[in-house]
C-alpha positions in Angstrom: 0.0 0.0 0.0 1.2 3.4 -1.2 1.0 6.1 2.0 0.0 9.4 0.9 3.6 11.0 1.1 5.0 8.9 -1.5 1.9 9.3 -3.5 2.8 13.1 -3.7 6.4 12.9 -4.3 6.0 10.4 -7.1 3.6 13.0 -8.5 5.6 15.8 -8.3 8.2 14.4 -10.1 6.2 13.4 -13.1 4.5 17.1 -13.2 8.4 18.1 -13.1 10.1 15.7 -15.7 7.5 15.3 -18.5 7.7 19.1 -19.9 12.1 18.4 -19.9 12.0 15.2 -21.8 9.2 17.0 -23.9 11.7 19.6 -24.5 14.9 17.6 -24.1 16.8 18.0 -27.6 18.7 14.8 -28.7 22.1 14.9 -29.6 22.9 16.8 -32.1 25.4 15.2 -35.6 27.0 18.0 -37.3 28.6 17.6 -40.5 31.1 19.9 -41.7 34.2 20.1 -44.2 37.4 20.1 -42.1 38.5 23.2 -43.4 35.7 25.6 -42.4 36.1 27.3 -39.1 33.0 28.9 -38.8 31.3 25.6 -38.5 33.3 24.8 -35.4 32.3 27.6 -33.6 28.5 27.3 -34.2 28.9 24.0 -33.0 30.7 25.7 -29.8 27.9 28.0 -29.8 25.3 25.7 -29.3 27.1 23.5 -26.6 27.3 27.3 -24.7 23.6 26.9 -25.1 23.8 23.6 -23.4 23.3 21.3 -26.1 24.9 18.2 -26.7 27.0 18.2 -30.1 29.0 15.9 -31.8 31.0 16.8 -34.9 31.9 14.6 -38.2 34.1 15.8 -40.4 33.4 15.0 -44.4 34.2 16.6 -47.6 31.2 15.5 -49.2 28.2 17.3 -47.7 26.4 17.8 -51.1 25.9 13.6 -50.0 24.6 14.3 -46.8 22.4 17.0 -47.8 20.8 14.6 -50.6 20.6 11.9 -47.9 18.9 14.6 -45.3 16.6 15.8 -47.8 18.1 19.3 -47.7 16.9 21.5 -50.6 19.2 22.5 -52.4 17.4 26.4 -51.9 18.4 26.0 -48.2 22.0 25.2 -48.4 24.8 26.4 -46.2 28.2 25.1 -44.9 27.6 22.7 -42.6 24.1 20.0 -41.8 23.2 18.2 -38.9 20.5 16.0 -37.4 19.3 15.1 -34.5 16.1 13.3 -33.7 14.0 13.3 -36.3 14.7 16.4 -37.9 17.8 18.6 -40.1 19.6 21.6 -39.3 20.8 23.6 -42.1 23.5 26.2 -41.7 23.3 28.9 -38.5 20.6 28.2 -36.7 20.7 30.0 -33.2 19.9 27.8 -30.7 16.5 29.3 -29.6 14.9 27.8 -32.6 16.2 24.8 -32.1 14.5 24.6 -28.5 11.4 25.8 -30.3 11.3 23.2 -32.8 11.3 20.7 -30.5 8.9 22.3 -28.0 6.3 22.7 -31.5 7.2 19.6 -33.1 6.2 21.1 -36.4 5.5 18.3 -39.3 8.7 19.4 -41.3 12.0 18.0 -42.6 13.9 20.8 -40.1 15.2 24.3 -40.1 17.4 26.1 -42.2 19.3 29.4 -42.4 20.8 29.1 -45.4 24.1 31.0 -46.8 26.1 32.2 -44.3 24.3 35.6 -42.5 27.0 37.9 -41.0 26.2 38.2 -37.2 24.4 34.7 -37.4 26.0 32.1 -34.1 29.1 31.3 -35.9 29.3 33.9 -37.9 29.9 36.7 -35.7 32.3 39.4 -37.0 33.4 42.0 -34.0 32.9 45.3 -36.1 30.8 44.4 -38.9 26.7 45.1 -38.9 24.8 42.2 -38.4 22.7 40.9 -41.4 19.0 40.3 -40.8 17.9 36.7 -42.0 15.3 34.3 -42.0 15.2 30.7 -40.4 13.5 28.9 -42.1 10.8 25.6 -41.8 10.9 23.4 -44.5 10.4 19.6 -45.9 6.9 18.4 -45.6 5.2 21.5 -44.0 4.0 22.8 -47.6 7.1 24.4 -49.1 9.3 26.7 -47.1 7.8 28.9 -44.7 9.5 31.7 -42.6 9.9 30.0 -38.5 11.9 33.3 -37.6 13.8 36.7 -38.8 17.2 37.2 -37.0 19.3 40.1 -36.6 22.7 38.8 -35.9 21.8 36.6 -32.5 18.6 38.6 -31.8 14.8 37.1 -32.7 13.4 40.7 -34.5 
């Protein structure tokens, strides 16, 4: 027989752990060519942001982009997965967390080309470009999930 303080604590940690793992990003797989830099550091921004990141170094990411489903439209320098979706290019961490707190029906997110001021592309002294992260694969064409200036949701 359960006594009613166990009862409560058992219940209070369900209330407390089902909206983390609902949130909980997987690991994310980033693939990037060994020569670019700035896909190192976005990969070091993110794990500031907490995340968990492993990187695999390739020279043929037009490979994994085709194996992905990447469009070609939302290229950048460097993919990753995690879960069941892609990441495409600088995506600040925020919309990661947001993707998997929404769970959209998409392929993943992409920013794609390489945004000045976008994490991992941060230039001290240069104006930050505004860009668009974008939703895409199964969620009826691309479709704006965010507008960035530099690292700041606008």
């Amino acid at each position: 027989m359960i006594d009613r303080r166990s009862f409560l604590a058992a219940g209070t940690a369900l209330l407390v752990a089902a909206p983390l793992r609902a949130q909980s990003v997987p690991p994310i797989r980033v693939f990037k060519d060994p020569d670019c830099g700035c896909c190192g550091t976005w990969a070091a921004r993110l794990r500031a942001a907490g995340l968990q990141v492993r990187v695999e170094e390739t020279r043929d990411l037009a490979t994994v982009r085709a194996r992905l489903g990447v469009p070609d439209a939302m290229a950048s320098c460097h993919t990753a997965e995690f879960g069941d979706y892609v990441l495409e290019g600088h995506v600040p961490p925020a919309e990661i967390r947001r993707l998997v707190a929404e769970r959209p029906v998409c392929r993943g997110l992409a920013v794609p080309g390489m945004p000045v001021g976008s994490p991992g592309m941060e230039t001290p002294g240069a104006v930050p470009d505004v860009y668009d992260v974008m939703l895409f694969g199964g969620c009826g064409g691309p479709e704006v999930f965010a507008r960035y200036r530099g690292t700041e949701r606008i």
